[in-house]
Every structure is written in C-alpha cells, then in structure tokens.
N, CA, C and O atoms as a Maestro MAE file, in Angstrom:
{
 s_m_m2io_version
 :::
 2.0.0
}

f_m_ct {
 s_m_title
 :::
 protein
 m_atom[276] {
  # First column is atom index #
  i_m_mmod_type
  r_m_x_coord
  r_m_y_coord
  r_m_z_coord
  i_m_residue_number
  s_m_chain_name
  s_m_pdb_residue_name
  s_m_pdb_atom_name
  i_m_atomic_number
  :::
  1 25 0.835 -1.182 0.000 1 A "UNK " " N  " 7
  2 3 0.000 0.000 0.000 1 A "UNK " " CA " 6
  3 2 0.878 1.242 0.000 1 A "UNK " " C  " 6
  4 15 1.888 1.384 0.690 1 A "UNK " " O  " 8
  5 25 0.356 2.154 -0.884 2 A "UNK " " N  " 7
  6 3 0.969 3.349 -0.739 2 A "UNK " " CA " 6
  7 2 1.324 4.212 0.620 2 A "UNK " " C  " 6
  8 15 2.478 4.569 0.856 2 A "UNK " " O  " 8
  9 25 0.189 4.517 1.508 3 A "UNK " " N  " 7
  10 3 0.295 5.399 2.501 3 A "UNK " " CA " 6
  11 2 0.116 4.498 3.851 3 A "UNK " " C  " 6
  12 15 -0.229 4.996 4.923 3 A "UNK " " O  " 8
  13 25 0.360 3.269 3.690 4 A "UNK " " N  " 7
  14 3 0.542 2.557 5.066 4 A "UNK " " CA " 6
  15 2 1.034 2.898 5.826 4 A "UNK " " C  " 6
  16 15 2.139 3.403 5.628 4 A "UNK " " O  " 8
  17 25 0.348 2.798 7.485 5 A "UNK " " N  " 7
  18 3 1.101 3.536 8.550 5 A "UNK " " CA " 6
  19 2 2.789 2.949 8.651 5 A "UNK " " C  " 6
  20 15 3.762 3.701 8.591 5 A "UNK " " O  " 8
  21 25 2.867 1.368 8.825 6 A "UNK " " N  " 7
  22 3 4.830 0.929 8.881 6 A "UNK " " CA " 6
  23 2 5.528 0.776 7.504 6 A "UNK " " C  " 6
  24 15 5.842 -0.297 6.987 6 A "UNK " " O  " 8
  25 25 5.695 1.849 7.059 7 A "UNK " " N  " 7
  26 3 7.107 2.025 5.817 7 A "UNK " " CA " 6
  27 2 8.085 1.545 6.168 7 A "UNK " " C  " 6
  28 15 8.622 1.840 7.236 7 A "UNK " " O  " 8
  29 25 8.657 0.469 5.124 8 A "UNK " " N  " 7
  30 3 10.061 -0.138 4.965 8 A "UNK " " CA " 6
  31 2 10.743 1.535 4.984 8 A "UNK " " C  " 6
  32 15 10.351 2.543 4.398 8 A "UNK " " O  " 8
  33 25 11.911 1.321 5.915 9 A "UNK " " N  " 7
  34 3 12.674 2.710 6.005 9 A "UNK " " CA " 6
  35 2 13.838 2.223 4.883 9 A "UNK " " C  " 6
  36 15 14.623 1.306 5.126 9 A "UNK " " O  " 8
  37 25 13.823 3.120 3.384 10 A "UNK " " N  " 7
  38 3 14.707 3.174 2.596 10 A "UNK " " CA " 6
  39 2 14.805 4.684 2.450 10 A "UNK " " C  " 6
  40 15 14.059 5.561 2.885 10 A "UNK " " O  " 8
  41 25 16.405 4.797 1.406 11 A "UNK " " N  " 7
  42 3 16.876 5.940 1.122 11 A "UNK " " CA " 6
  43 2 16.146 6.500 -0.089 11 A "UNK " " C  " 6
  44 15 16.138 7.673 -0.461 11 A "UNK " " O  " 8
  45 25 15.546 5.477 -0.628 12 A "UNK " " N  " 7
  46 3 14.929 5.788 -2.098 12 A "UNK " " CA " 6
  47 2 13.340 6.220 -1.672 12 A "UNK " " C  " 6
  48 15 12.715 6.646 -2.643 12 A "UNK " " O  " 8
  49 25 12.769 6.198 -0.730 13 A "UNK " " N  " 7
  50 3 11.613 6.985 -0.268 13 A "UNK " " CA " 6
  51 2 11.718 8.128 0.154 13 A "UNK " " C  " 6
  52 15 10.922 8.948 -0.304 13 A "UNK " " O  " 8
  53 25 12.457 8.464 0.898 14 A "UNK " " N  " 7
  54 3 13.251 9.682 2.018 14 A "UNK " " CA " 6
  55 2 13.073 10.903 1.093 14 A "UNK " " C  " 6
  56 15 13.447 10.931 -0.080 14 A "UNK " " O  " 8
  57 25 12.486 11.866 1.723 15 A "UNK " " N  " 7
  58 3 12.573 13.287 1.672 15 A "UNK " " CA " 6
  59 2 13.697 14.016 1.367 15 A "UNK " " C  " 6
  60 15 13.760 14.869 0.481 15 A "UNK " " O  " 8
  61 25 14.722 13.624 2.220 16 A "UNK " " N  " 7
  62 3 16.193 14.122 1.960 16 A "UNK " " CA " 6
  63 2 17.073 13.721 0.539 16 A "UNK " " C  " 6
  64 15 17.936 14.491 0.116 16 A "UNK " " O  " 8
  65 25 16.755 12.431 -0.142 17 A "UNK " " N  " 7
  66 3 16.816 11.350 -0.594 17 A "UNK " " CA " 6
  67 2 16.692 12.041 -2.395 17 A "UNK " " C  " 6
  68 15 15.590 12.468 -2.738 17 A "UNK " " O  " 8
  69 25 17.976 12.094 -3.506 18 A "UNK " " N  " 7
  70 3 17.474 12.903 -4.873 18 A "UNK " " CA " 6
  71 2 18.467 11.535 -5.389 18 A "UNK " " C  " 6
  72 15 19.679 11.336 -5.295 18 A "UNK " " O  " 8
  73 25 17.402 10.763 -5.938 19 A "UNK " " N  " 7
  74 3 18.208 9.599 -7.354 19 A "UNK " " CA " 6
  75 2 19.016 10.219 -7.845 19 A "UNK " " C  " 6
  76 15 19.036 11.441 -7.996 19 A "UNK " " O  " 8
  77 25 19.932 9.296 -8.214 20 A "UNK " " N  " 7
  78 3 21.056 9.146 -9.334 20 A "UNK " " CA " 6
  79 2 20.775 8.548 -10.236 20 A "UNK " " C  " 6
  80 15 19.789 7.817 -10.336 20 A "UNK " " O  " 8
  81 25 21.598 8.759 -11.046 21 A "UNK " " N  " 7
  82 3 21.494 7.934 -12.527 21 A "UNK " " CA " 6
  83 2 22.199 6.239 -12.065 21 A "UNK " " C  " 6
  84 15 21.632 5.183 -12.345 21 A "UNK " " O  " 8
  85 25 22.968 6.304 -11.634 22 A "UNK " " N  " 7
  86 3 23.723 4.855 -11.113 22 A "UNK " " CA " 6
  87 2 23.252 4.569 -10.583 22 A "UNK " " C  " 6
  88 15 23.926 3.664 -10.092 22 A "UNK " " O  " 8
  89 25 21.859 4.589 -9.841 23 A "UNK " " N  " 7
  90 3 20.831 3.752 -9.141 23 A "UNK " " CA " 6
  91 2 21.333 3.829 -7.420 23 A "UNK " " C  " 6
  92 15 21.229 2.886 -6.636 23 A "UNK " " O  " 8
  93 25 21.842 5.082 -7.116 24 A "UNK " " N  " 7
  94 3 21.801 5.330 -5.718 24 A "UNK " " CA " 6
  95 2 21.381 6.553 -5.379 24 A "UNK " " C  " 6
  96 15 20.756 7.235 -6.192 24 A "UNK " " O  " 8
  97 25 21.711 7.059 -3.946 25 A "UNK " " N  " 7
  98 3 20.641 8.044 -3.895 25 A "UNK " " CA " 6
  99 2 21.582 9.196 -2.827 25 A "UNK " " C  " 6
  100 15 22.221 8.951 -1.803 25 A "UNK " " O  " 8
  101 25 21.386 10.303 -3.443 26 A "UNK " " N  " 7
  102 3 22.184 11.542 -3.309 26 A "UNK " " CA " 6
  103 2 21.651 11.897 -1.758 26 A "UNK " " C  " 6
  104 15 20.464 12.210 -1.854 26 A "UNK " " O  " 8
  105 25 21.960 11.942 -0.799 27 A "UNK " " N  " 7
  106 3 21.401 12.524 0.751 27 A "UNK " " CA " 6
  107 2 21.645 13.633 1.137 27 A "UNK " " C  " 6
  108 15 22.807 13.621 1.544 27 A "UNK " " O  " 8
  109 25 21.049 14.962 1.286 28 A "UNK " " N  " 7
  110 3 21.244 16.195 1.546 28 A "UNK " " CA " 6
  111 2 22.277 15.604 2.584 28 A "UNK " " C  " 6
  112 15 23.439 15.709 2.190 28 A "UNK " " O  " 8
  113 25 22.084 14.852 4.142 29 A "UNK " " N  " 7
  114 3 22.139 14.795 5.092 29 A "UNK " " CA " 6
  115 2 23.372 13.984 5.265 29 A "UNK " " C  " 6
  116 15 24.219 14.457 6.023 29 A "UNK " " O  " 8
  117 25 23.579 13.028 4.784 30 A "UNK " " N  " 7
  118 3 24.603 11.794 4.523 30 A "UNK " " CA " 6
  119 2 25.051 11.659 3.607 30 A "UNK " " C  " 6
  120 15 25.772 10.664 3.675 30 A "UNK " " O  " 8
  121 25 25.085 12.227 2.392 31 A "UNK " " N  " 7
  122 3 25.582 12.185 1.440 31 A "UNK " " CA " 6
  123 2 25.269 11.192 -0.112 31 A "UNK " " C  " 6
  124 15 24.299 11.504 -0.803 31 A "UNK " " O  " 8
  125 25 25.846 10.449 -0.380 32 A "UNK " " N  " 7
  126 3 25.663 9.123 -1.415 32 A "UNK " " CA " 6
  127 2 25.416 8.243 -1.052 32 A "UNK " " C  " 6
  128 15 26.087 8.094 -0.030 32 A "UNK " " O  " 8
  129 25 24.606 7.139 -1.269 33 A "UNK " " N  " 7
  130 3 24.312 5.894 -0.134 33 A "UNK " " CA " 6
  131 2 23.400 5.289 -1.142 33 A "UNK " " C  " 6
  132 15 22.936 5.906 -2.102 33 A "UNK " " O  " 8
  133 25 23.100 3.626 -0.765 34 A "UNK " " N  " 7
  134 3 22.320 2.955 -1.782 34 A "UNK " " CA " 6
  135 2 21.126 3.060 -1.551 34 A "UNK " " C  " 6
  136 15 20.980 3.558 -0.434 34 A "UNK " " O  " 8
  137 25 19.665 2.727 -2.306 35 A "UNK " " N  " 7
  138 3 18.428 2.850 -2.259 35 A "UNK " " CA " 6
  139 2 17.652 2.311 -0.755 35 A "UNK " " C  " 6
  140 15 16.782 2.861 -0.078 35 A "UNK " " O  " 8
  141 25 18.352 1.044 -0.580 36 A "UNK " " N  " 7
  142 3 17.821 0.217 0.243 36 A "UNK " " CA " 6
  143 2 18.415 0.899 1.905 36 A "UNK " " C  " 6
  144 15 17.813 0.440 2.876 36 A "UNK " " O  " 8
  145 25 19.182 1.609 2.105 37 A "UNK " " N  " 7
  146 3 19.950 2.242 3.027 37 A "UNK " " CA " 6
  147 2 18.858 3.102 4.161 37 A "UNK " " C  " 6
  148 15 17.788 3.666 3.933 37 A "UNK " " O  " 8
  149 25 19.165 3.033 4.675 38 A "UNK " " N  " 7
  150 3 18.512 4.598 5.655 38 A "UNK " " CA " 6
  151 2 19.170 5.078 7.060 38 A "UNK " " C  " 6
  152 15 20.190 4.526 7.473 38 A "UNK " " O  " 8
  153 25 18.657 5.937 7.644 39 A "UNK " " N  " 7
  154 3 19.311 6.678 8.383 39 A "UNK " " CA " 6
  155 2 18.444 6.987 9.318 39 A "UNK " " C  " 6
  156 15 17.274 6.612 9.233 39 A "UNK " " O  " 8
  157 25 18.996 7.869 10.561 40 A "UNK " " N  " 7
  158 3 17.499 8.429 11.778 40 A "UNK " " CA " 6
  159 2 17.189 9.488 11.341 40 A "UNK " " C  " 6
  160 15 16.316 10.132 11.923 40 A "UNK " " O  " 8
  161 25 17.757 9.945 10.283 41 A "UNK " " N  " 7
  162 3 16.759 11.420 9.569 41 A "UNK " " CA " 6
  163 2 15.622 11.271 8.687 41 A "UNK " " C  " 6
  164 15 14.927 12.175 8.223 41 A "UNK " " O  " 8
  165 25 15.515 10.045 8.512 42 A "UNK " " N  " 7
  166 3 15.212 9.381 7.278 42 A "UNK " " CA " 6
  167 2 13.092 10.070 7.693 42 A "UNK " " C  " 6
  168 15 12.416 9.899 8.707 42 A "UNK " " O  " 8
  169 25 12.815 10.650 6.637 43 A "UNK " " N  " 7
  170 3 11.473 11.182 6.447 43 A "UNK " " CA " 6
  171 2 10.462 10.815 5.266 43 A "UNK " " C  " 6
  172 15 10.653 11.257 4.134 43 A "UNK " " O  " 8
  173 25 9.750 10.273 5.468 44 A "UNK " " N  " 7
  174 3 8.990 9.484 4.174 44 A "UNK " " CA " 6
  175 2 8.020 10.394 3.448 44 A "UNK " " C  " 6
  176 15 7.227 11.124 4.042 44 A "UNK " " O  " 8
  177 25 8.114 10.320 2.278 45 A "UNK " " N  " 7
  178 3 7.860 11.171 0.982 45 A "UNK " " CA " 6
  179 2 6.917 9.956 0.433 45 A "UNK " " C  " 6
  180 15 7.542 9.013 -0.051 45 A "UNK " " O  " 8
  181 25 5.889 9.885 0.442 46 A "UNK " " N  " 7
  182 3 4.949 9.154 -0.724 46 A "UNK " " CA " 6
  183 2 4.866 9.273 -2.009 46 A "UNK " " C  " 6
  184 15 4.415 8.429 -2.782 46 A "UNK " " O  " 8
  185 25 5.447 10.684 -2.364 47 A "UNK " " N  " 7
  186 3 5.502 10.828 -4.008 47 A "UNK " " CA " 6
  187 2 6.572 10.113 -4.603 47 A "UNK " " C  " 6
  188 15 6.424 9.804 -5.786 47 A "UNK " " O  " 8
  189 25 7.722 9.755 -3.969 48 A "UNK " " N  " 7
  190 3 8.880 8.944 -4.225 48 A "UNK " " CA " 6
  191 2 8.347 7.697 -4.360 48 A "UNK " " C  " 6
  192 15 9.169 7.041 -5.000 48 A "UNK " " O  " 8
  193 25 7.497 7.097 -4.119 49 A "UNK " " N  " 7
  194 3 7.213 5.639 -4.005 49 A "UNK " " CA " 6
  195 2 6.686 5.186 -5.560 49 A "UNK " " C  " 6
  196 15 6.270 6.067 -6.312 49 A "UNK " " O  " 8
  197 25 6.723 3.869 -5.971 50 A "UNK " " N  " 7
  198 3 6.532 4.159 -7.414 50 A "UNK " " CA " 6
  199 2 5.258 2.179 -6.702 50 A "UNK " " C  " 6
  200 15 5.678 1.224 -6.047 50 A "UNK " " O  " 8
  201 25 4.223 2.354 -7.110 51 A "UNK " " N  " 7
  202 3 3.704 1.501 -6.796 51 A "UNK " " CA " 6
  203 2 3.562 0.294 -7.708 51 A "UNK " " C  " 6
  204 15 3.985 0.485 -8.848 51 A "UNK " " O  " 8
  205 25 3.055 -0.914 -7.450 52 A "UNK " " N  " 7
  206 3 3.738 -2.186 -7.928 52 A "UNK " " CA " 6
  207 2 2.773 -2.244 -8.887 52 A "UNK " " C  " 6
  208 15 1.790 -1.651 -8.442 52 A "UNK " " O  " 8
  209 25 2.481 -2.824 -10.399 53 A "UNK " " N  " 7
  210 3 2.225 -2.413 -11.382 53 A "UNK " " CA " 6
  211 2 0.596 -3.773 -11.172 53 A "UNK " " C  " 6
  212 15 0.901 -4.873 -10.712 53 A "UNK " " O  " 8
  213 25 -0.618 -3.574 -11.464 54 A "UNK " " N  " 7
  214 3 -1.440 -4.714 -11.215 54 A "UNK " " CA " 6
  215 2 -1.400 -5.524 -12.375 54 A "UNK " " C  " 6
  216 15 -1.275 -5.272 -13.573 54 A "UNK " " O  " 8
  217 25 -1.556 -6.696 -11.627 55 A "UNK " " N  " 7
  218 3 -1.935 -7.831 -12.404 55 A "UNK " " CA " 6
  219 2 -2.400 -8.305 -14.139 55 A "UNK " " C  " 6
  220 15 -1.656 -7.538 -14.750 55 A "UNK " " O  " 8
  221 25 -2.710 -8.624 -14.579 56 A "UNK " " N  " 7
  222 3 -3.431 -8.598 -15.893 56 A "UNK " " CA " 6
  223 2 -4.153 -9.459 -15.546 56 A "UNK " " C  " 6
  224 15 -3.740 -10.261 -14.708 56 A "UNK " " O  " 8
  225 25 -5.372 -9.565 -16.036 57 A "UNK " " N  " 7
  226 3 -6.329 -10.129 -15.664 57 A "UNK " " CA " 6
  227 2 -6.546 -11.834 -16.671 57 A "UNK " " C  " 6
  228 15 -5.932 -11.894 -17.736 57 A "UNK " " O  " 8
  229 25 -7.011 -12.507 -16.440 58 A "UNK " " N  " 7
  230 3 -6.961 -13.684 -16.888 58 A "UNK " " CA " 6
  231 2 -8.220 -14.038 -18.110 58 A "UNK " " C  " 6
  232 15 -9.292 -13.946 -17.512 58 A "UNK " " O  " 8
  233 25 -8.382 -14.276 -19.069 59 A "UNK " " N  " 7
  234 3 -9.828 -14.082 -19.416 59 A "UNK " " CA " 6
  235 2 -9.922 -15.718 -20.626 59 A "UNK " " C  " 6
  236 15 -10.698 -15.894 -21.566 59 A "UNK " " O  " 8
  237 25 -8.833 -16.647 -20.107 60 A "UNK " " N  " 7
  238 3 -8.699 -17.557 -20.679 60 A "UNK " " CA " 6
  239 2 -9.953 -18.528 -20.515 60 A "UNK " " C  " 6
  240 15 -10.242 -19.375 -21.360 60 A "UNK " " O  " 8
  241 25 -10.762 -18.287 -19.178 61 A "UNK " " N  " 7
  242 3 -11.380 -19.125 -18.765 61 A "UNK " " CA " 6
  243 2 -12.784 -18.694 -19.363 61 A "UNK " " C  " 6
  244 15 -13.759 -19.208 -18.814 61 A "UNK " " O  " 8
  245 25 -12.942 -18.106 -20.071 62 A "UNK " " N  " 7
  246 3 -14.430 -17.722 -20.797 62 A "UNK " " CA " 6
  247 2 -14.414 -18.047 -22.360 62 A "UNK " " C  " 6
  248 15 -13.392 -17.777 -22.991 62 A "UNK " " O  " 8
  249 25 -15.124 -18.416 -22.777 63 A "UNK " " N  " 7
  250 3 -15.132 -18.579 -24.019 63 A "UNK " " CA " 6
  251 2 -16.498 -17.715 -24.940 63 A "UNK " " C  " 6
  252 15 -17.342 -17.099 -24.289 63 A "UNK " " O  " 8
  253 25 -16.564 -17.765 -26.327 64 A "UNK " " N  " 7
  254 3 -17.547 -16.915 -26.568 64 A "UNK " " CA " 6
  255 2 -18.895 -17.044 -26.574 64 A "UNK " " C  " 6
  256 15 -19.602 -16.249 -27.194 64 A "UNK " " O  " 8
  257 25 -19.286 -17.857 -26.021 65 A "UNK " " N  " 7
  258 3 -20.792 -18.118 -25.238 65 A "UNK " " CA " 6
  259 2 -21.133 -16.603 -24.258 65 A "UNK " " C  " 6
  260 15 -21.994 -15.727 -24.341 65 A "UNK " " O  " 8
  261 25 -19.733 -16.904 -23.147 66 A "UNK " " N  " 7
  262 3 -20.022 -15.803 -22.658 66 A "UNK " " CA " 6
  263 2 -19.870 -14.283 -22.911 66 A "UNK " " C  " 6
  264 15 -20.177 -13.455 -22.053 66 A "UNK " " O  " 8
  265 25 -19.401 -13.968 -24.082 67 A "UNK " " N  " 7
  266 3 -19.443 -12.571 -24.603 67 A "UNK " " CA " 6
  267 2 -20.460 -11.903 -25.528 67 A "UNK " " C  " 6
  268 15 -20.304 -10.785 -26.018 67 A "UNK " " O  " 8
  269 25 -21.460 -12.655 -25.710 68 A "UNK " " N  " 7
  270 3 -22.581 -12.955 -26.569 68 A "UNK " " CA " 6
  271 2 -23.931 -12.177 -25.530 68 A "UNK " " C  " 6
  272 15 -24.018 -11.952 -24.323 68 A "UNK " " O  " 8
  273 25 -24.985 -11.902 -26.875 69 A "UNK " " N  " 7
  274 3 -26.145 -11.232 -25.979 69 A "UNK " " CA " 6
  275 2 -26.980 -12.487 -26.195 69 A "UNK " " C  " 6
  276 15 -28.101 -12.576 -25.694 69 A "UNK " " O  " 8
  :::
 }
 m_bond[275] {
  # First column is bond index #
  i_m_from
  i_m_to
  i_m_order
  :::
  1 1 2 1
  2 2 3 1
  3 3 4 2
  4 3 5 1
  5 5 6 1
  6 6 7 1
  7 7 8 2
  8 7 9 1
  9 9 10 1
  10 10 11 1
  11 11 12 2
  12 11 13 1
  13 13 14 1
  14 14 15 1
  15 15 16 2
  16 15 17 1
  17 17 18 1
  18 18 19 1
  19 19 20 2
  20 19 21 1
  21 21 22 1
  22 22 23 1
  23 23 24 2
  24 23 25 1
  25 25 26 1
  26 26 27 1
  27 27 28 2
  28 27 29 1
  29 29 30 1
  30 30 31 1
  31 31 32 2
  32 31 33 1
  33 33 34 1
  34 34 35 1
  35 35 36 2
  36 35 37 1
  37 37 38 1
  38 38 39 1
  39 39 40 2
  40 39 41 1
  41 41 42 1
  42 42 43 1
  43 43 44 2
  44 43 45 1
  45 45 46 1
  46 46 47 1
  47 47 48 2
  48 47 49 1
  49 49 50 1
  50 50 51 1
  51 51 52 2
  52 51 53 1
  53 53 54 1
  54 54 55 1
  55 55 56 2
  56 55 57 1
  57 57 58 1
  58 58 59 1
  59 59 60 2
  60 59 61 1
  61 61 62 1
  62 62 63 1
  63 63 64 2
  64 63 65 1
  65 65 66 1
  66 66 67 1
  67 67 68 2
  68 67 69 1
  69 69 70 1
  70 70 71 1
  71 71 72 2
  72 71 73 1
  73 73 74 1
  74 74 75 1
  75 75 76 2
  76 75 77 1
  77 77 78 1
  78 78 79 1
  79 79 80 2
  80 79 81 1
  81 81 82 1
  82 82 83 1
  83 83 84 2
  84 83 85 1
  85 85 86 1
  86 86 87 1
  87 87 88 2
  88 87 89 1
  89 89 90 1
  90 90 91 1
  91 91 92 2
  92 91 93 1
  93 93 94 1
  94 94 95 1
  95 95 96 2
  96 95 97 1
  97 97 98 1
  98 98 99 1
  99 99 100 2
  100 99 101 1
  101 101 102 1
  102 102 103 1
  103 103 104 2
  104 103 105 1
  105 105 106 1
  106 106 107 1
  107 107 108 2
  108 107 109 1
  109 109 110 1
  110 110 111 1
  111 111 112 2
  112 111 113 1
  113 113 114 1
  114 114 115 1
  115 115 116 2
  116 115 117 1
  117 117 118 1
  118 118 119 1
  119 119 120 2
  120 119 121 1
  121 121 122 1
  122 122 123 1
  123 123 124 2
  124 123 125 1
  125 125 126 1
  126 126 127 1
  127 127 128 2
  128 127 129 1
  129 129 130 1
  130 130 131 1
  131 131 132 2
  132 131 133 1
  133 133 134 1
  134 134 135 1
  135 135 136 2
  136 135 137 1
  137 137 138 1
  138 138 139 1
  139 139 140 2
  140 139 141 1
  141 141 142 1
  142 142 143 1
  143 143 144 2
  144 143 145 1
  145 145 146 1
  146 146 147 1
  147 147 148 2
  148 147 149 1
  149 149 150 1
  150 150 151 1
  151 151 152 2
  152 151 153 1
  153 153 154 1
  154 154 155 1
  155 155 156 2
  156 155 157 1
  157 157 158 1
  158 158 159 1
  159 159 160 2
  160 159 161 1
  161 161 162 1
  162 162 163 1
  163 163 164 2
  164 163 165 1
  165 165 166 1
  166 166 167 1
  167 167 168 2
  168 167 169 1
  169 169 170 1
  170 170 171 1
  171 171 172 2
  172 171 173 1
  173 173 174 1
  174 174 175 1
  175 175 176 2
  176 175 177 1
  177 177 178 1
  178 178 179 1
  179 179 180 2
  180 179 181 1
  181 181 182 1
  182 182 183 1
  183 183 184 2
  184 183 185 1
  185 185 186 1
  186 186 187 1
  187 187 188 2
  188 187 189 1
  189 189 190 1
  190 190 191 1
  191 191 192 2
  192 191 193 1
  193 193 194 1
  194 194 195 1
  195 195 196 2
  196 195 197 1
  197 197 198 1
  198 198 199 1
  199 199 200 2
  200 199 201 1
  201 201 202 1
  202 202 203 1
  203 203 204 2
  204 203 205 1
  205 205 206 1
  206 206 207 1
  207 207 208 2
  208 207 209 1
  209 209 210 1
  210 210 211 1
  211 211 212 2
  212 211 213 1
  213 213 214 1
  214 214 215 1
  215 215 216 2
  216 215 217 1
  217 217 218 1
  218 218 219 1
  219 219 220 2
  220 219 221 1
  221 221 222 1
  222 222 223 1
  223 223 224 2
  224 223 225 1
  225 225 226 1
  226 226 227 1
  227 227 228 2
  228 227 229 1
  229 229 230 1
  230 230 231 1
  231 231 232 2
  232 231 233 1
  233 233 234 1
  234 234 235 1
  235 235 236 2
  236 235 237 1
  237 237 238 1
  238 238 239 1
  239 239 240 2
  240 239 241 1
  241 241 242 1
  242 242 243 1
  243 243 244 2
  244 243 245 1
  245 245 246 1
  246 246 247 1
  247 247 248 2
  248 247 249 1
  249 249 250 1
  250 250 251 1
  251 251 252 2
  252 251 253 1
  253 253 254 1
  254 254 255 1
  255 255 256 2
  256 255 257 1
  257 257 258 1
  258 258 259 1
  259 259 260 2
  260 259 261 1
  261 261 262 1
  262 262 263 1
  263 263 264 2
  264 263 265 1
  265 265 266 1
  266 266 267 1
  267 267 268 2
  268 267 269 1
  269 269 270 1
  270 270 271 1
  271 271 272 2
  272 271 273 1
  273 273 274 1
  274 274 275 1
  275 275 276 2
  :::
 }
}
C-alpha cells in the first residue's frame, strides 16, 4: 500500500533522498548511499514511491458463449 502507517525505512523513499542515474541516492544529510539504506533522519515522501504495477487479468477461462447477448 501506498500510505501505510509501517514504511520499509529506505533511502529511495526519504525526503532528503534525490536519485542518481547509477541507481543510488544523493542525501542532503549523509551524502551518497544505496536505495535500500537509511538513516534516523530518514522522512517518508509518498511521491517517491513508485507503486507495484497490477496484475493482468486472466480471461482464458471464458469462451464466446459468454461474450454474446
């Protein structure tokens, strides 16, 4: 979930926290450090979060009987 109250504490959520191109993450506070990293400054930003992409749906199990009027 996006705005769940217990956030995994990473550097790649963090407020302080500006991506790199090399896939780590620039820290006003600490400096360079990897995504998965964090710190006790560490402040959670929801717009940073990139949410997990849904499912595709299955539609193997119908045939055209059921798409019919």
């Amino acid at each position: 979930m996006l705005f769940r109250k217990k956030i995994d504490r990473a550097c790649a959520y963090c407020l302080h926290g500006v991506a790199l191109c090399d896939g780590q993450v620039l820290c006003v506070k600490k400096g360079v450090k990897k995504p998965e990293e964090s710190c006790r400054r560490f402040r959670y930003d929801p717009f940073k979060r990139i949410p997990a992409k849904a499912k595709a749906m299955d539609f193997t199990q119908y045939d055209d009987m059921d798409y019919s009027l």
